[in-house]
C-alpha positions in Angstrom: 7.7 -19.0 -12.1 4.8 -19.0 -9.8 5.0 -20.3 -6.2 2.4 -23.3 -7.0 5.8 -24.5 -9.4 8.7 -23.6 -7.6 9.5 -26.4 -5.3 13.0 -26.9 -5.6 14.4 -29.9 -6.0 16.4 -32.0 -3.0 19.9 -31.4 -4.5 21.5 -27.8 -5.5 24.4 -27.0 -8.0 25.6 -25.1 -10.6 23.6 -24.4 -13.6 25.1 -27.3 -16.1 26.9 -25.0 -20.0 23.8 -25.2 -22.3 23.8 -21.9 -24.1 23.4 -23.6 -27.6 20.6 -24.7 -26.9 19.0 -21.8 -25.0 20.2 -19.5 -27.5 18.2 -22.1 -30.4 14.9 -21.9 -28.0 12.3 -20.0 -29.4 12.0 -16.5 -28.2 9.0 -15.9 -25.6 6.0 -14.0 -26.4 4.7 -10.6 -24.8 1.5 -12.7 -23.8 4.1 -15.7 -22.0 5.9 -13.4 -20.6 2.5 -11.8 -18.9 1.5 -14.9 -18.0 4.8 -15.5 -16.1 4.7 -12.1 -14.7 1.2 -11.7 -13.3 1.3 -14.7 -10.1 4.5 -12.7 -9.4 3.2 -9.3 -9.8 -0.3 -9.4 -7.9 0.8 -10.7 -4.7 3.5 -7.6 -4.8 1.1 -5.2 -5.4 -1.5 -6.5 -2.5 1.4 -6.7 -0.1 2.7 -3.8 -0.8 -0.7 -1.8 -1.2 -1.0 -3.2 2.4 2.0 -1.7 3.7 1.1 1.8 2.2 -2.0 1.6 3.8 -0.1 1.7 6.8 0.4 5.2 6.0 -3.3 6.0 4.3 -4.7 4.9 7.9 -2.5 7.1 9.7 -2.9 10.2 7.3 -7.0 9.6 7.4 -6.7 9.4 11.2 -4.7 11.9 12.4 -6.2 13.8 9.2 -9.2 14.1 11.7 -7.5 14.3 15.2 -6.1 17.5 14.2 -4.2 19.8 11.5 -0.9 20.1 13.6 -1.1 16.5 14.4 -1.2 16.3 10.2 1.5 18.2 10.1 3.6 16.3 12.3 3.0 13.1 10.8 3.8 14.7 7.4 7.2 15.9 8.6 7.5 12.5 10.9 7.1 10.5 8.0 9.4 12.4 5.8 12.7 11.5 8.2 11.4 8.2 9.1 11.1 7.0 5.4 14.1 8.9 3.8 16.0 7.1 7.3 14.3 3.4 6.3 14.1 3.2 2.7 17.7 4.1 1.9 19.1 1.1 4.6 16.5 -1.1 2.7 17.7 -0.7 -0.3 20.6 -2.2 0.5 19.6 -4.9 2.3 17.2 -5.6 -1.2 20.4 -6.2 -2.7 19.9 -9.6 -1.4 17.2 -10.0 -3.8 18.9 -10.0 -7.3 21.6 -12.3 -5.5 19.7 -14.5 -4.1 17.6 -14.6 -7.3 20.4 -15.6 -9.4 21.7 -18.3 -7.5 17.7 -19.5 -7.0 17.8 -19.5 -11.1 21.3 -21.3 -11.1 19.5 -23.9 -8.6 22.2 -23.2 -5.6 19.4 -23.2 -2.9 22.2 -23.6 -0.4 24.1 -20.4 -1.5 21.0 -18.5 -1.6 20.7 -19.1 1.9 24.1 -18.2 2.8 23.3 -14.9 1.5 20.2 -14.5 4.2 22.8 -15.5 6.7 25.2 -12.8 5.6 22.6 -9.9 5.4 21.6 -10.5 9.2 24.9 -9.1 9.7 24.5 -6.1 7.4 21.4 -5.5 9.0 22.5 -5.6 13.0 25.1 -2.5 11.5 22.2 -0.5 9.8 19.6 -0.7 12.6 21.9 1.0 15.0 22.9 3.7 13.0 19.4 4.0 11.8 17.8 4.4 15.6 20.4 6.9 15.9 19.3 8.9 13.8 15.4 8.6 14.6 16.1 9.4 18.5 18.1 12.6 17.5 16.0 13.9 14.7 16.7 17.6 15.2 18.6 17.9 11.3 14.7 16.7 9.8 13.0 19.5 12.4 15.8 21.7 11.4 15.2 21.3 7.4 11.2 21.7 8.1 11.5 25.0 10.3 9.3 23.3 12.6 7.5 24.9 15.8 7.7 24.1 18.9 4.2 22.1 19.2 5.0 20.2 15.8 8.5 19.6 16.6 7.2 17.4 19.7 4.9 15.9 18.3 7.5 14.7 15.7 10.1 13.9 18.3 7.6 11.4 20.0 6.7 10.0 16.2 9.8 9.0 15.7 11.0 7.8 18.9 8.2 5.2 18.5 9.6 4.9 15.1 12.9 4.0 16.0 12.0 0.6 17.8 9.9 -0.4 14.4 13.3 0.1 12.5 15.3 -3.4 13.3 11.9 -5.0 13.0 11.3 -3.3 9.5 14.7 -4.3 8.5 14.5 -8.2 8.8 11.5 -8.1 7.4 13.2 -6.7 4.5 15.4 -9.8 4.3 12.4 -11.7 4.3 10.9 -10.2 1.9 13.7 -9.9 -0.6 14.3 -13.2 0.1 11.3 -14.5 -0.9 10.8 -12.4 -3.3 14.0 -14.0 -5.5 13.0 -17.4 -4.8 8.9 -16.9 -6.2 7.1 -16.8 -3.3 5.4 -13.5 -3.1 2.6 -15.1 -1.2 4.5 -15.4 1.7 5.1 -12.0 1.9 1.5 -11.1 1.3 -0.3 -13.1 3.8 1.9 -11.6 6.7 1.5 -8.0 5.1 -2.3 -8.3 4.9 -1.9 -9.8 8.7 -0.2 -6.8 9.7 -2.4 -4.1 8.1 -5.2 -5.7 9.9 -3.7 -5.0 13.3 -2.5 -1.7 12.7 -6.0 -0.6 11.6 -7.6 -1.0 15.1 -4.5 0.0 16.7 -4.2 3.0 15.4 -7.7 3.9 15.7 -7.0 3.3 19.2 -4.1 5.0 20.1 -4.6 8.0 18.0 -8.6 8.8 19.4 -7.4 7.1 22.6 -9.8 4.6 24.3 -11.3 6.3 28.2 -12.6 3.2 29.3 -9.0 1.2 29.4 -7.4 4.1 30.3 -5.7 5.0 27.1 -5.1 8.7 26.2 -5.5 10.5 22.3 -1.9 10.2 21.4 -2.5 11.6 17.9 0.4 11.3 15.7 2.4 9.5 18.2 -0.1 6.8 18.7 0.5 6.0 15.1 4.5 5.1 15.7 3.6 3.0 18.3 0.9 1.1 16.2 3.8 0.7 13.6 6.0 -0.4 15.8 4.0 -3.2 17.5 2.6 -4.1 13.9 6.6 -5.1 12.9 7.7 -7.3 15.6 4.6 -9.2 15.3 5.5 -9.8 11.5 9.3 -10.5 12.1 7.7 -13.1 14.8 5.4 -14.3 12.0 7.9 -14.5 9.7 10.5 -16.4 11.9 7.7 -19.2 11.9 7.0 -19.5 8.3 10.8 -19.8 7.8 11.3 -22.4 10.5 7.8 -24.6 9.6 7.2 -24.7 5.9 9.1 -27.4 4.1 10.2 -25.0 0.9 12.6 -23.4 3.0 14.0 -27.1 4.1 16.6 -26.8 1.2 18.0 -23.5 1.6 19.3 -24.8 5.3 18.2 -21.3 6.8 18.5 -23.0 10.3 19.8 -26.3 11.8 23.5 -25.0 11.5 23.2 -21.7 13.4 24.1 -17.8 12.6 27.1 -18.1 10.0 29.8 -16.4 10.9 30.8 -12.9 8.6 31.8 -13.9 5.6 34.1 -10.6 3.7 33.6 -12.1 0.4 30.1 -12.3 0.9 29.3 -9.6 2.5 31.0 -6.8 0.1 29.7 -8.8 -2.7 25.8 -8.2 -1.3 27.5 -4.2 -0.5 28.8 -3.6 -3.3 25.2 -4.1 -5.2 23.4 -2.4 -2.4 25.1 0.4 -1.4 24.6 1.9 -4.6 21.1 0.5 -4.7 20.6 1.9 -1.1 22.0 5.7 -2.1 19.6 5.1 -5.6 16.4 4.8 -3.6 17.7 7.3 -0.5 18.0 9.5 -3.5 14.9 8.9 -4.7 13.1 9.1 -1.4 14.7 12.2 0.0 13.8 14.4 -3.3 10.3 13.6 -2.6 10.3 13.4 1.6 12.3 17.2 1.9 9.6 18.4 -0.6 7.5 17.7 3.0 10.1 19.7 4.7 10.3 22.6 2.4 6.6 22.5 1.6 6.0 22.9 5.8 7.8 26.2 5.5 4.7 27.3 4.0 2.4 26.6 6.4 0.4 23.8 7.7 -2.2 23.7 5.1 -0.1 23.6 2.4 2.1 20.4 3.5 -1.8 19.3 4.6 -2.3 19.4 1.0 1.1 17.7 0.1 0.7 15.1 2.6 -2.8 13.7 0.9 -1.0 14.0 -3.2 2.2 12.2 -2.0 0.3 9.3 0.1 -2.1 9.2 -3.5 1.0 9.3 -5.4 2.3 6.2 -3.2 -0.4 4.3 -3.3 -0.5 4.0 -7.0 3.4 3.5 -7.4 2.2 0.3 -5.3 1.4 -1.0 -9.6 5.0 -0.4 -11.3 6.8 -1.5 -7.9 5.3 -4.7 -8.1 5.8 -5.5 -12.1 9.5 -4.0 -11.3 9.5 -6.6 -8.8 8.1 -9.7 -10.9 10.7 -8.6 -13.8 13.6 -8.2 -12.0 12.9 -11.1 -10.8 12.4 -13.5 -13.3 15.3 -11.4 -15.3 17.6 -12.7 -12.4 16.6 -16.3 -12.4 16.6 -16.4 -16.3 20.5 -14.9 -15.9 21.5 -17.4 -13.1 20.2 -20.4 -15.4 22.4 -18.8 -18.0 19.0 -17.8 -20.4 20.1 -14.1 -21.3 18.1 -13.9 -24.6 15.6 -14.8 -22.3 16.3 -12.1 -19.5 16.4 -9.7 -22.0 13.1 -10.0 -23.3 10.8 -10.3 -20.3 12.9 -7.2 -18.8 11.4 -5.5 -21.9 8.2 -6.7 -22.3 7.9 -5.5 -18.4 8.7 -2.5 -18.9 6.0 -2.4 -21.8 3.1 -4.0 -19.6 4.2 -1.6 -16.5 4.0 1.0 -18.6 0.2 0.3 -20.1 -1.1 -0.3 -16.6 0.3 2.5 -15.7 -0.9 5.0 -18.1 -4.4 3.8 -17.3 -4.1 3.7 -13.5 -2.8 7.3 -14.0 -5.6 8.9 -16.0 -8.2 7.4 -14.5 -7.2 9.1 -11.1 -6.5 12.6 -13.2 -10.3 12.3 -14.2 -11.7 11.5 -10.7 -9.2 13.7 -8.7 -11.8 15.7 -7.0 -13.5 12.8 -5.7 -10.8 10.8 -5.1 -9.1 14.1 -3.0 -12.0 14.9 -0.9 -11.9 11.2 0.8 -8.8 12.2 2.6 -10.2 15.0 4.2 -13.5 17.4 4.6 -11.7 20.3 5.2 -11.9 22.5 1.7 -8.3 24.2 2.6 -6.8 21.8 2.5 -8.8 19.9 -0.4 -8.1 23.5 -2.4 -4.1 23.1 -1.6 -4.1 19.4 -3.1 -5.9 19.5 -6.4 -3.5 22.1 -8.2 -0.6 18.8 -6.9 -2.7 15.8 -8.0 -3.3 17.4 -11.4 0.0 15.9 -12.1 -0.4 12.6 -11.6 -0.7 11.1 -15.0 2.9 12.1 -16.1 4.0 11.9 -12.9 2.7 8.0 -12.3 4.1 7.1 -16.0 7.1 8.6 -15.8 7.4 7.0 -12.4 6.8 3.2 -13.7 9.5 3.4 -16.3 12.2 4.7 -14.0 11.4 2.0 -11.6 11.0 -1.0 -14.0 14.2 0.1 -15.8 15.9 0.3 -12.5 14.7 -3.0 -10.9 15.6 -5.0 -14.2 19.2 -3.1 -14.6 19.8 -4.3 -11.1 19.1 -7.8 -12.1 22.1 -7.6 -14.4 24.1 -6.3 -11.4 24.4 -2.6 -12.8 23.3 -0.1 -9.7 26.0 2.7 -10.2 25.6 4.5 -13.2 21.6 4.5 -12.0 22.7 6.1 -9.0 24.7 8.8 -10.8 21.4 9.5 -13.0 19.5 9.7 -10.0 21.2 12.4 -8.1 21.3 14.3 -11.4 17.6 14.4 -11.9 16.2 13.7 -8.5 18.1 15.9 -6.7 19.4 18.4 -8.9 16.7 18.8 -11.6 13.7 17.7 -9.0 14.9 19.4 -5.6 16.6 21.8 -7.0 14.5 23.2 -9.3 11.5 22.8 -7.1 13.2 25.3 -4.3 13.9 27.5 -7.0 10.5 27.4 -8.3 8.6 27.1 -4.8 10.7 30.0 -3.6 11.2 32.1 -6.2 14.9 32.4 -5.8 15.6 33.8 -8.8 12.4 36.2 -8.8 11.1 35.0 -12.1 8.6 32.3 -10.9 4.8 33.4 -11.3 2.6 32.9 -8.5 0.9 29.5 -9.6 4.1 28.2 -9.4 4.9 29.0 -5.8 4.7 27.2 -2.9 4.3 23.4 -3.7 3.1 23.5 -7.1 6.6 24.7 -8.2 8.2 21.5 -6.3 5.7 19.1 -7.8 6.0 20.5 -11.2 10.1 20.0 -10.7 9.6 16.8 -9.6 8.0 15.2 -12.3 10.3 16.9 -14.7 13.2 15.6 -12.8 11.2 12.2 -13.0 11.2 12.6 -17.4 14.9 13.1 -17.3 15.3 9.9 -15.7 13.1 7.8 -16.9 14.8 8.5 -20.5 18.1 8.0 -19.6 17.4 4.6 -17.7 15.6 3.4 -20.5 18.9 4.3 -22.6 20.9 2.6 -20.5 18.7 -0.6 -20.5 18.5 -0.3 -23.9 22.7 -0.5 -24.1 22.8 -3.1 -21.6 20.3 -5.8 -23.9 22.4 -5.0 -27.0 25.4 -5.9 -25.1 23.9 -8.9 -23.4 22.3 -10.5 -26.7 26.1 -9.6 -28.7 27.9 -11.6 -25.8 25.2 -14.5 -26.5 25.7 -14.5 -29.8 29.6 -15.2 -29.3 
């Protein structure tokens, strides 16, 4: 459902019993189900490319201010994200919800559930600036010295403001994201990237003649931080102004009070959602941590393969986004024969793209490396990491699309469970064994963070299969319940 055709109508209720019917309508095509997918998809991707660049800009910048600076920002980024992306995740829990009840055309509902996830939010932010004022566990894990470790300290203090602000963008986000409006998101993403770009130039070079100084790394926080209010500002007006939202009754009847039900029904699908991704996230940010152990070239290096690495995940996260989408509209207008095919043909068009985007960057790595940085050290510590990329990227889309559709159908716990297995036992764990030659069996190649990289994409194999197992048990059970 694109946004040009998803105008709701001026009433809202409960999707009427017509599974006869749906169940006698002629199963969709892998080309519909593209075309359905793709004005979903590509606003995703811009949007979300846009907020990576966030990070690209700051990595190319500081990147050229200095390698300590680098390494801060490496290490800075590590605790911010593996702080932010776990509390997101369960704030995105709105999304599936709010989706379904979009599909079962209870606009009114699906507003109650932004309502209710301002409250979860006010929790999260405080315990999230917490733990960005007090950082010392991250500069503890990263063994960092004294001139990095204040540098990161200022990073995220910055950081810490940006948080609430990153947070209700979230809702907004997820929010419009279940109801098929992608654009909105885009538009204020794209906005926000082209503030942050001259901001950031600014406050990481500093600017002499208005008496700014070079804040390096720092500078870079406080660019973020201004960058998010502005959006959450933004935001606020598009919500307020635009007549789509009229229906929904967003305001007009003030802040709802806490609602239990509610509120443990949007917990009890994102807390497990939230630990999935923190899992996720933290197996890939303490690689930064353990990989600054070993000096500031090598997490140099890591820092220019992960941001790569991001920026093409950018692809499956917005098809994992279109199908989880339209799988939980198609569930909330009670079309599960439906839901089950465009969560697979998903998969299989996330997974094409995907295995194109990936090679494509194997062949041109060198290239592609040396636009990060001039510095052959650290262009010499990346290469032997990026070489992964094409199973890595893959791998990467198929978790993520299995994961985004199995959250459509409500199931986020078992994913959660095969997470910490592979993430953090087969990916972390194995790359410190391998990176640090615990055992004393590891040759040198694999030392250092080619052994965590090499872990990691394992650990990214294992899950991939066993999601793809589990979505393949959840259609067979879906389409035998239809058929009842």
């Amino acid at each position: 459902m694109s946004e040009a055709s998803s105008t709701p109508p001026a009433g809202a209720g409960a999707a009427s019993g017509t599974a006869v019917a749906l169940a006698r309508a002629p199963a969709i095509t892998l080309a519909e189900s593209a075309r359905r997918l793709a004005p979903l998809a590509w606003p995703v991707f811009v949007g979300q490319v846009s907020v990576l660049a966030f990070s690209t800009v700051d990595t190319v910048l500081v990147a050229r201010h200095g390698a300590t600076d680098l390494a801060a920002l490496a290490v800075g980024a590590a605790a911010y994200v593996t702080v932010f992306i776990g509390l997101m995740g369960v704030v995105l829990a709105l999304s599936p919800i709010a989706g379904r009840l979009f599909g079962a055309r209870d606009l009114e509902g699906a507003g109650r559930q932004v309502h209710q996830s301002l409250w979860i939010v006010l929790v999260l932010a405080a315990a999230g600036m917490l733990l960005l004022v007090f950082p010392h566990p991250f500069l503890w894990l990263a063994k960092a010295g004294p001139e990095v470790a204040g540098k990161v300290r200022g990073y995220l203090f910055a950081l810490a403001f940006s948080l609430p602000a990153s947070l209700l963008f979230t809702i907004y986000r997820g929010f419009n994201t279940a109801v098929s409006r992608p654009k909105a998101v885009m538009a204020l993403q794209i906005g926000g990237l082209a503030l942050k770009v001259p901001l950031s130039t600014m406050l990481v070079f500093g600017w002499p003649a208005l008496g700014v100084p070079s804040l390096g790394a720092v500078g870079c926080g406080i660019a973020t931080a201004i960058v998010m209010w502005s959006q959450v500002a933004l935001a606020l007006a598009v919500l307020r102004r635009d007549p789509f939202y009229a229906p929904f009754r967003l305001f007009g009847r003030g802040l709802d009070r806490p609602d239990a039900a509610a509120i443990r029904g949007l917990l009890r699908l994102g807390l497990p959602m939230g630990v999935t991704i923190l899992i996720e996230v933290t197996g890939f940010s303490f690689m930064a941590l353990f990989i600054a152990r070993a000096g500031t070239t090598a997490v140099a290096g890591h820092q220019i393969a992960a941001n790569l690495v991001s920026l093409m995940f950018m692809m499956p996260m917005a098809m994992a986004n279109a199908t989880g989408t339209l799988v939980a509209q198609s569930i909330g207008a009670r079309r599960h024969h439906e839901a089950v095919r465009l969560g697979w043909h998903g998969l299989v068009l996330g997974c094409a793209l995907a295995t194109l985007l990936g090679g494509a960057v194997f062949v041109l790595r060198e290239g592609v490396v040396r636009l990060y940085s001039p510095d052959a050290a650290v262009v010499a510590a990346a290469l032997p990491l990026v070489a992964w990329v094409a199973v890595f990227h893959l791998m990467d889309a198929v978790q993520t699309i299995c994961a985004f559709v199995l959250r459509a159908w409500h199931i986020a716990t078992v994913p959660m469970v095969i997470y910490a297995v592979s993430i953090w036992g087969l990916g972390l764990g194995g790359g410190y064994v391998l990176g640090f030659d615990t055992l004393g069996i590891a040759p040198p190649s694999l030392q250092g963070a080619p052994g965590f990289w090499i872990a990691s994409t394992v650990s990214l194999v294992a899950a991939a299969a066993a999601l793809t197992a589990l979505l393949a048990w959840t259609s067979r059970m879906q389409r035998s319940e239809a058929a009842q």
